[in-house]
C-alpha positions in Angstrom: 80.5 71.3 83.7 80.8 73.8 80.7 83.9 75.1 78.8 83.7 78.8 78.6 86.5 81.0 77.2 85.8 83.9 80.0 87.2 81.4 82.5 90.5 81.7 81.0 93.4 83.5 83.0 95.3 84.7 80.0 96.2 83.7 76.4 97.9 80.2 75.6 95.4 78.5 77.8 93.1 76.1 77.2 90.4 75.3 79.6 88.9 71.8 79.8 86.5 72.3 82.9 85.0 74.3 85.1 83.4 73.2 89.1 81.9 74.8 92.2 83.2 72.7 95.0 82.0 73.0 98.9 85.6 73.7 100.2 87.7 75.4 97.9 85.2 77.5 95.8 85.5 77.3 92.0 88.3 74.9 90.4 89.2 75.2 87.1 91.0 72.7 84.8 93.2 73.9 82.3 95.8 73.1 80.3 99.1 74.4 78.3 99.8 75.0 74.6 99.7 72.2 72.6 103.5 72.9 71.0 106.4 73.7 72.9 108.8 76.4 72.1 112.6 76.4 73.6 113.3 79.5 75.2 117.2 79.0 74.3 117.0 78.5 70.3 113.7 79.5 70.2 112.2 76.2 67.7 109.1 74.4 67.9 109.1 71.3 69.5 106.1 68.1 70.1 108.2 66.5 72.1 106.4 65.6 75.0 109.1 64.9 77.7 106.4 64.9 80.7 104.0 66.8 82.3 104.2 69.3 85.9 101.0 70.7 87.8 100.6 74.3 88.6 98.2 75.7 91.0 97.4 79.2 90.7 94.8 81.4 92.7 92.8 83.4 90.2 90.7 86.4 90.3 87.2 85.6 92.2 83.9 85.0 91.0 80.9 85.4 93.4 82.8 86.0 96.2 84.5 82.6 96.2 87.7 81.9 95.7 89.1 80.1 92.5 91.6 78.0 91.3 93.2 77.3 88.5 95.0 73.7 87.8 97.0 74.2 85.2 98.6 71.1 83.6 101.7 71.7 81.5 104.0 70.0 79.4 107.8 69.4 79.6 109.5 68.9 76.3 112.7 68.1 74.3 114.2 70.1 72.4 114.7 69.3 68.4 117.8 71.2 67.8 120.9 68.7 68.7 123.4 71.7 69.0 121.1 73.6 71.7 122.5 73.1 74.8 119.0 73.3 76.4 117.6 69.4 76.2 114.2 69.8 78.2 112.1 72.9 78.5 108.6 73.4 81.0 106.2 76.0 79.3 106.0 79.4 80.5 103.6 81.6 80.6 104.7 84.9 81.3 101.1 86.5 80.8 100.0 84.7 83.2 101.9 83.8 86.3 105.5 84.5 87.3 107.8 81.2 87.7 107.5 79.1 91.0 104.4 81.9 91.8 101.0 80.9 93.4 99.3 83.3 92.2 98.4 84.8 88.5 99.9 88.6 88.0 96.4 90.2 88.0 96.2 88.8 91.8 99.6 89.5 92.4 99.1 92.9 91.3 95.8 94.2 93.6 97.8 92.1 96.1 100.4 94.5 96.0 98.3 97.6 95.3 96.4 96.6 99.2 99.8 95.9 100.8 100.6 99.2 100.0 97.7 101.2 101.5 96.5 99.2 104.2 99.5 96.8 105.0 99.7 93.3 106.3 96.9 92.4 108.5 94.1 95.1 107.4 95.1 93.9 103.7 94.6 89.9 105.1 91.6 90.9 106.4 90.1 92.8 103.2 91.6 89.8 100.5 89.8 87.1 102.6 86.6 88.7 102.4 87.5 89.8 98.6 87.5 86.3 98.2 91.1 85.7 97.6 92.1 84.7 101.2 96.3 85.5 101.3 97.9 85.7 104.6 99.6 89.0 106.2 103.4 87.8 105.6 102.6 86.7 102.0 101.2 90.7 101.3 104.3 92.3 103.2 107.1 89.9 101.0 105.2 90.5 98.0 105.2 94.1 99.1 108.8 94.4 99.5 109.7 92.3 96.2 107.9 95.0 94.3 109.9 97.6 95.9 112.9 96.1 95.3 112.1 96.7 91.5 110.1 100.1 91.1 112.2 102.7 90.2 115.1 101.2 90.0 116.8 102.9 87.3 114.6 106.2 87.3 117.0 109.4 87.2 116.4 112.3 89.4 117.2 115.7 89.1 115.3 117.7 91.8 115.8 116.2 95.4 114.4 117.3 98.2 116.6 115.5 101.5 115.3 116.2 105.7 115.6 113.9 108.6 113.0 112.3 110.7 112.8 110.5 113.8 112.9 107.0 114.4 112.5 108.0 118.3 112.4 111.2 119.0 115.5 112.9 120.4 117.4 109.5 119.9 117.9 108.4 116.7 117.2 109.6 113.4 116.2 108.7 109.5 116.7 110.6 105.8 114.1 110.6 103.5 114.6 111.4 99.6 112.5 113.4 97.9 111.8 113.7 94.0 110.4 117.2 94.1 109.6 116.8 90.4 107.6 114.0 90.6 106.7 114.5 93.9 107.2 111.4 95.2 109.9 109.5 97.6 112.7 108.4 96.1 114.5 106.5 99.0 114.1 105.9 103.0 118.1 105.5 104.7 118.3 104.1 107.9 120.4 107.1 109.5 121.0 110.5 109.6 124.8 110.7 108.6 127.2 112.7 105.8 128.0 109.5 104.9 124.8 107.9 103.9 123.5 110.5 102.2 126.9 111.3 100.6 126.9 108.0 99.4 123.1 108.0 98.0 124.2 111.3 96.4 127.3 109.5 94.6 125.5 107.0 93.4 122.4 109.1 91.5 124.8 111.5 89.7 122.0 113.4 87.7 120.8 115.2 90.5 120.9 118.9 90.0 119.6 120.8 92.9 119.2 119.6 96.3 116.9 121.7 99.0 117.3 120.9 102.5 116.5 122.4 105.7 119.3 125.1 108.2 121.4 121.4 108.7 125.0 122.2 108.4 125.1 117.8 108.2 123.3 117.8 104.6 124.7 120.3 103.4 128.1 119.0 103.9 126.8 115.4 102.7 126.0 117.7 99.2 129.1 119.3 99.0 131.1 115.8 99.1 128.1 113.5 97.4 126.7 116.1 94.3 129.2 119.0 94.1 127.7 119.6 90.7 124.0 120.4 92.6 123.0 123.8 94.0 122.2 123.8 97.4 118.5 125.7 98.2 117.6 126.2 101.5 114.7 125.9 102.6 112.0 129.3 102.8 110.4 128.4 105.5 113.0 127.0 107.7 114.2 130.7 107.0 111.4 132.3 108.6 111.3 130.2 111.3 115.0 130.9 111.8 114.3 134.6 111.6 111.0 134.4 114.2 113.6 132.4 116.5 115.7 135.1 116.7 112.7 137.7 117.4 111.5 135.8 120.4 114.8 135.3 122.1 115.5 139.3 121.6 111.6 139.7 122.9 112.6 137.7 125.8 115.5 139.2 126.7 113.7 142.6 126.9 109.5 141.9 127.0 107.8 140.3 129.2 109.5 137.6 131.3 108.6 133.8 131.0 108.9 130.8 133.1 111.7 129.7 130.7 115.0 130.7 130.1 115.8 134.0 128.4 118.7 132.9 126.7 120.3 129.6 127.2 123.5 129.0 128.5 125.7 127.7 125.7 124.3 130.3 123.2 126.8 132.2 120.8 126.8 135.6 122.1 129.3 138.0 121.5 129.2 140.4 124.0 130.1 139.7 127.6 128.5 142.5 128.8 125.5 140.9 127.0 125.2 137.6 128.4 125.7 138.8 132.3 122.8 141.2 131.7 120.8 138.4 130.4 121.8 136.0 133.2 120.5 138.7 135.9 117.5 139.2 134.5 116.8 136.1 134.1 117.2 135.1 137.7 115.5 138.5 138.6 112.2 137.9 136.3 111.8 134.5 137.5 111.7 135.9 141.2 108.8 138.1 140.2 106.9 135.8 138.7 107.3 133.4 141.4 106.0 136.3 144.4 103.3 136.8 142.0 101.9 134.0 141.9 102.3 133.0 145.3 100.1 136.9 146.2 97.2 135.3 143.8 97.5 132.0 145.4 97.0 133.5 149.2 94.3 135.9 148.1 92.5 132.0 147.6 92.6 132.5 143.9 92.0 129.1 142.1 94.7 127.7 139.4 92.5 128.6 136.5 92.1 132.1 137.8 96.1 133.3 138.1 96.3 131.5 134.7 93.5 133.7 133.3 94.7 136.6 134.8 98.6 136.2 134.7 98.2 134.6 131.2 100.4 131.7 132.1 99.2 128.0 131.7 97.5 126.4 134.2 100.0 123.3 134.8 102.7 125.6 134.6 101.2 127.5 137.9 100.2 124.4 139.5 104.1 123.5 139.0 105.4 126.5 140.7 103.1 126.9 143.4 104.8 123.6 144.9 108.1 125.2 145.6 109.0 127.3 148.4 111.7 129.2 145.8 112.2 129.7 142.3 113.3 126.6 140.6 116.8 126.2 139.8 117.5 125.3 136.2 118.4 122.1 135.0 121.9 121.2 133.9 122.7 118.5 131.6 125.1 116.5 132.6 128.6 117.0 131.4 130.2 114.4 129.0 133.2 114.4 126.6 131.9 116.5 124.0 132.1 119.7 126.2 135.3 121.1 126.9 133.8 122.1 130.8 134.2 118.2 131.1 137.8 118.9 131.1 137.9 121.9 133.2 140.3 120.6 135.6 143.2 119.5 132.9 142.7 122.8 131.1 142.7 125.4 133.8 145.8 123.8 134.9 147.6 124.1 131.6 145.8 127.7 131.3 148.2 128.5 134.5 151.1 126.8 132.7 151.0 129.2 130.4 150.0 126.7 127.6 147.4 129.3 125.7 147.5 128.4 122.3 143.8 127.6 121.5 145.2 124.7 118.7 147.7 123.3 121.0 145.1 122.8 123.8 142.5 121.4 121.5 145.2 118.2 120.3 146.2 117.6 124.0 142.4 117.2 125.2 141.8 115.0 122.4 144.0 112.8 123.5 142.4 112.7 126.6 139.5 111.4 124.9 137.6 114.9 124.0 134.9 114.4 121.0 133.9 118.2 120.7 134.8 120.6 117.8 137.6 123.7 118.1 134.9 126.1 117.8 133.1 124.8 121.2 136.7 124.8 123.6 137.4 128.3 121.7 134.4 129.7 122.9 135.5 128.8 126.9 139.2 130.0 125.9 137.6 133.2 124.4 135.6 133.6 127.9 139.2 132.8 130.1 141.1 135.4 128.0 138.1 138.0 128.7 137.7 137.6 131.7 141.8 138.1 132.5 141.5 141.7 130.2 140.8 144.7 132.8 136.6 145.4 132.4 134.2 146.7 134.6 132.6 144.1 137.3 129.3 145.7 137.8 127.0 145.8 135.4 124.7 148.8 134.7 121.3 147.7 136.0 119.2 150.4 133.9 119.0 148.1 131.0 117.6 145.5 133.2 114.3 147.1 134.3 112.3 147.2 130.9 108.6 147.1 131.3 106.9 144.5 128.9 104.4 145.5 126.5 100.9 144.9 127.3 97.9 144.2 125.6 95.7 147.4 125.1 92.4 145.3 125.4 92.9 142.5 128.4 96.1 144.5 129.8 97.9 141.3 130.1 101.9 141.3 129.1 102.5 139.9 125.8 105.1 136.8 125.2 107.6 137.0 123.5 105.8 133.6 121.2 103.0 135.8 120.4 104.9 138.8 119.4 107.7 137.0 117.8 104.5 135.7 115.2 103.3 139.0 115.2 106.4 140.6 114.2 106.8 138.5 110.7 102.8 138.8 110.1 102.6 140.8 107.1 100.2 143.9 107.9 97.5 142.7 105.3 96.9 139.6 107.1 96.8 140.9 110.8 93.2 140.6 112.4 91.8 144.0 113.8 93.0 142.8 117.2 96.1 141.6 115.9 97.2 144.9 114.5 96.3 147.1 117.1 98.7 144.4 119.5 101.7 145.2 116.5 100.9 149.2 117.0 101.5 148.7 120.5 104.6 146.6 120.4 105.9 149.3 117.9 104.8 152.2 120.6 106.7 150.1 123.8 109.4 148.5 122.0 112.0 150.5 120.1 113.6 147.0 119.2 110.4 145.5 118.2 109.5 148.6 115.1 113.6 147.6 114.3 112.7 143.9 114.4 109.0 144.5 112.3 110.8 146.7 109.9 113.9 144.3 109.1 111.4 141.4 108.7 109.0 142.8 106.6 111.8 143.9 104.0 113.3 139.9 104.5 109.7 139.0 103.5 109.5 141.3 100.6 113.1 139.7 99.6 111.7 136.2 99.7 108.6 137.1 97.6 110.1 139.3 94.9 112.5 136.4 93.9 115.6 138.6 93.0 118.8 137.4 95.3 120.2 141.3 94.9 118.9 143.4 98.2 120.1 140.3 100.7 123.6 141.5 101.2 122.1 145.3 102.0 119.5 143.6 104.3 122.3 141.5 106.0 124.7 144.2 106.3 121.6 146.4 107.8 120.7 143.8 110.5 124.1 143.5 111.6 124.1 147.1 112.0 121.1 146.8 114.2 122.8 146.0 117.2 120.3 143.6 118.3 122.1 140.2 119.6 119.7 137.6 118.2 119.3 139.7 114.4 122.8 139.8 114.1 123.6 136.1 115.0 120.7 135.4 112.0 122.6 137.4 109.8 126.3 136.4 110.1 124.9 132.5 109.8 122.6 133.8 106.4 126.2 135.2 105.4 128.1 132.1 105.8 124.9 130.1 103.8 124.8 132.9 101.2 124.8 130.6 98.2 122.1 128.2 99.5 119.8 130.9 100.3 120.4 133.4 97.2 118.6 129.8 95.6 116.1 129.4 97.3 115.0 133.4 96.7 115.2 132.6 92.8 114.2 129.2 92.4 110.8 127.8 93.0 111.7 124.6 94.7 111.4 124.1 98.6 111.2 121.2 101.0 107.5 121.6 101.7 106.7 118.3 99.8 109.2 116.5 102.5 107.5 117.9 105.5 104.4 116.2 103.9 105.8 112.9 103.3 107.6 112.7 106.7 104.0 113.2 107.9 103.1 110.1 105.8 105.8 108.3 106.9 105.0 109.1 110.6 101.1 107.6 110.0 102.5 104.3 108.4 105.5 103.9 111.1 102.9 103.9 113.8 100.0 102.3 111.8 102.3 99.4 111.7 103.6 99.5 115.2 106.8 96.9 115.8 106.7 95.8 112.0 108.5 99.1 110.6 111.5 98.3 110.0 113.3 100.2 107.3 112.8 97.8 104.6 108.9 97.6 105.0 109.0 101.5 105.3 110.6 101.5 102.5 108.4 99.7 100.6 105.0 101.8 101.7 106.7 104.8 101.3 107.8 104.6 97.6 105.1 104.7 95.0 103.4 101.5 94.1 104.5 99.4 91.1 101.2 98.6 89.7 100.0 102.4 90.1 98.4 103.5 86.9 
């Protein structure tokens, strides 16, 4: 054996010996400081009360794994006031009390726990030579979390949801957009949790979300002091939303409703004539494909020449008739659930839209006032004297076709088109836009509005919105003036967002992250382990 100072974990250490055994690798015998010091009153003591044994896992050396057995002292203390009598040595340096482990193991411990998790980061110690199972990497991993950044401040957030399971329940993730990193996982979606995460990190400035009504009301009752920013391209999404549906209500038909059935339309006239040709295009397509099919057309051919998908003309060649739509089923949050107790106090002559909406609530109704106005609105309409037949001219619009394959194009493909700015359109592309603008007075409306929103988002000055707003509402076009009223109503936020550089792209990213790790980990993430992989690492340098 040979005493070398290199075999040392840290300083206050002496080492005594040094051995290569079969089983357990190197072992090295070590021993404490020679003169005790009372962590209470802080004298000297040589004392010697008795002795404890430490065992510590070390860095490797050769591959194999090594020990250290580190003998230390108990002492007494001098002092006779001190209220401490006996005292162990510490070594905070080196190893953490009651650890197993030295910090500069504990440390590339957690730094693997936190890229690779439990069992790749087992796997990868053992043949590191520093075997450690997978539950001892995940509690180490989750004891540093519990620690890093635990008092940092924030001032930019950036908040969105994501999906536990999709379409069933829902997450928040926190966002520091300054240091672009996550601040905090919560286990819900709610006002209230994020009202209260809000409370309780009251230097928080400016928050930027996404369109959710939720957040933004969890902002206005957790950080009133923070400006809200929506988010840019939430925005254009919003806007190209509202392009397809008007693209589908007077382009080219598709196998999917035109406009769905609880959407906020103003006029009736509107609706009906959306409802007919709905039914109407759905008829066509369904005689059309069934002609193909008889001519002994293969699937792949009607899709290459109708333009549909292929499973989506497999589908409808089974039926002997167009497909009826699917209803959800009715539950206490619609007012149509209570058809039956309302109609009949319609005919009472109880009208009053307030009083209606506290007597169905005690009948156990969960919806808003907004939701049983809207059927109210549609009874009191309907009682006004209006014309029943509807004027089928505006129903027979011919779609738009492509001028080089001739096929119709969807409303998907013209709805991109439309917020493409010119500049970035292909050759192909642009002579598709040209033709759009020739067939479709609403599209050259649609293309001109967008391209002057665009211009709005990229010149950062809040000023033209209200002219753009007031300009789009004047356009008469369903869908462009539903965008507008609910960019009126979210003024603030998005006046922000114009002149401020900060937008939730850096969540989207993360929430992409966090999506990898939940199903890298498969049953194991839970929220505190995603918590822990998601927030930066404490030994990051």
């Amino acid at each position: 054996m040979r005493t070398k100072s290199k075999w040392s974990p840290g300083p206050g250490v002496k080492i005594l010996g040094v051995a290569l055994t079969v089983d357990d690798g190197w072992v090295v015998s070590a021993a404490g400081s020679a003169i005790g010091i009372c962590p209470d009153c802080g004298r000297r003591s040589r004392s010697r009360h008795g002795w404890s044994n430490r065992h510590l896992q070390d860095l490797p050396v050769q591959g194999k794994p090594v020990t250290v057995k580190l003998l230390l002292s108990r002492w007494r203390c001098s002092y006779r006031t001190c209220e401490r009598q006996t005292f162990t040595d510490r070594l905070p340096m080196i190893a953490a009390p009651y650890a197993r482990r030295t910090r500069r193991v504990g440390e590339i411990l957690g730094l693997l726990g936190h890229s690779t998790g439990g069992r790749p980061g087992e796997r990868l110690m053992q043949r590191l030579g520093m075997p450690v199972s997978d539950d001892t990497i995940l509690r180490q991993l989750k004891r540093d979390a519990t620690v890093a950044h635990r008092n940092s401040e924030v001032r930019v957030v950036g908040i969105d949801d994501w999906s536990w399971r999709r379409a069933t329940s829902y997450g928040t993730i926190m966002i520091d957009l300054e240091r672009r990193s996550v601040v905090d996982i919560l286990e819900d979606r709610s006002v209230e949790s994020a009202a209260k995460w809000l409370r309780s990190h009251p230097s928080v400035e400016v928050v930027s979300r996404d369109r959710c009504g939720l957040y933004a009301q969890a902002v206005r009752e957790g950080a009133p002091q923070a400006r809200q920013v929506a988010d840019r391209f939430h925005l254009v999404q919003n806007l190209r939303s509202a392009i397809e549906e008007q693209m589908s209500l007077s382009g080219r038909a598709t196998g999917r409703a035109i406009l769905s059935e609880d959407a906020i339309v103003d006029a009736a006239t509107h609706r009906r004539r959306a409802r007919l040709a709905h039914r109407q295009s759905r008829q066509e397509i369904f005689e059309k494909l069934h002609t193909l099919r008889e001519e002994g057309l293969s699937y792949s051919e009607i899709a290459r020449r109708t333009g549909y998908e292929r499973r989506s003309v497999a589908k409808w060649l089974k039926f002997k008739a167009p497909p009826d739509r699917r209803r959800a089923a009715l539950n206490p949050t619609s007012p149509w659930y209570f058809e039956a107790f309302l109609a009949q106090c319609w005919e009472d002559g109880n009208r009053c839209g307030r009083h209606l909406f506290h007597d169905v609530k005690q009948r156990g109704y969960t919806g808003s006032f907004a939701n049983l106005e809207r059927l109210l609105g549609a009874w009191r309409r309907s009682e006004k004297k209006q014309p029943s037949d509807v004027p089928p001219v505006a129903l027979k619009l011919e779609p738009v076709r492509d001028p080089e394959t001739g096929h119709a194009i969807s409303p998907v493909i013209a709805a991109a088109l439309c917020i493409k700015p010119r500049g970035l359109l292909t050759d192909r592309q642009a002579r598709k836009v040209d033709a759009l603008k020739h067939g479709s007075d609403a599209f050259a409306e649609m293309r001109r509005l967008a391209m002057r929103f665009h211009g709005i988002l990229r010149g950062k000055r809040s000023a033209p919105l209200d002219a753009w707003i007031d300009d789009a509402i004047d356009s008469e076009l369903i869908p462009i003036m539903r965008f507008a009223r609910v960019l009126r109503r979210d003024i603030d936020a998005v006046n922000n967002a114009i002149e401020l550089p900060w937008s939730n792209g850096q969540a989207e990213g993360q929430i992409n992250r966090l999506k990898t790790l939940k199903r890298a980990m498969y049953g194991r993430a839970g929220p505190e382990l995603l918590r822990a992989r998601m927030l930066p690492p404490r030994h990051a340098k």
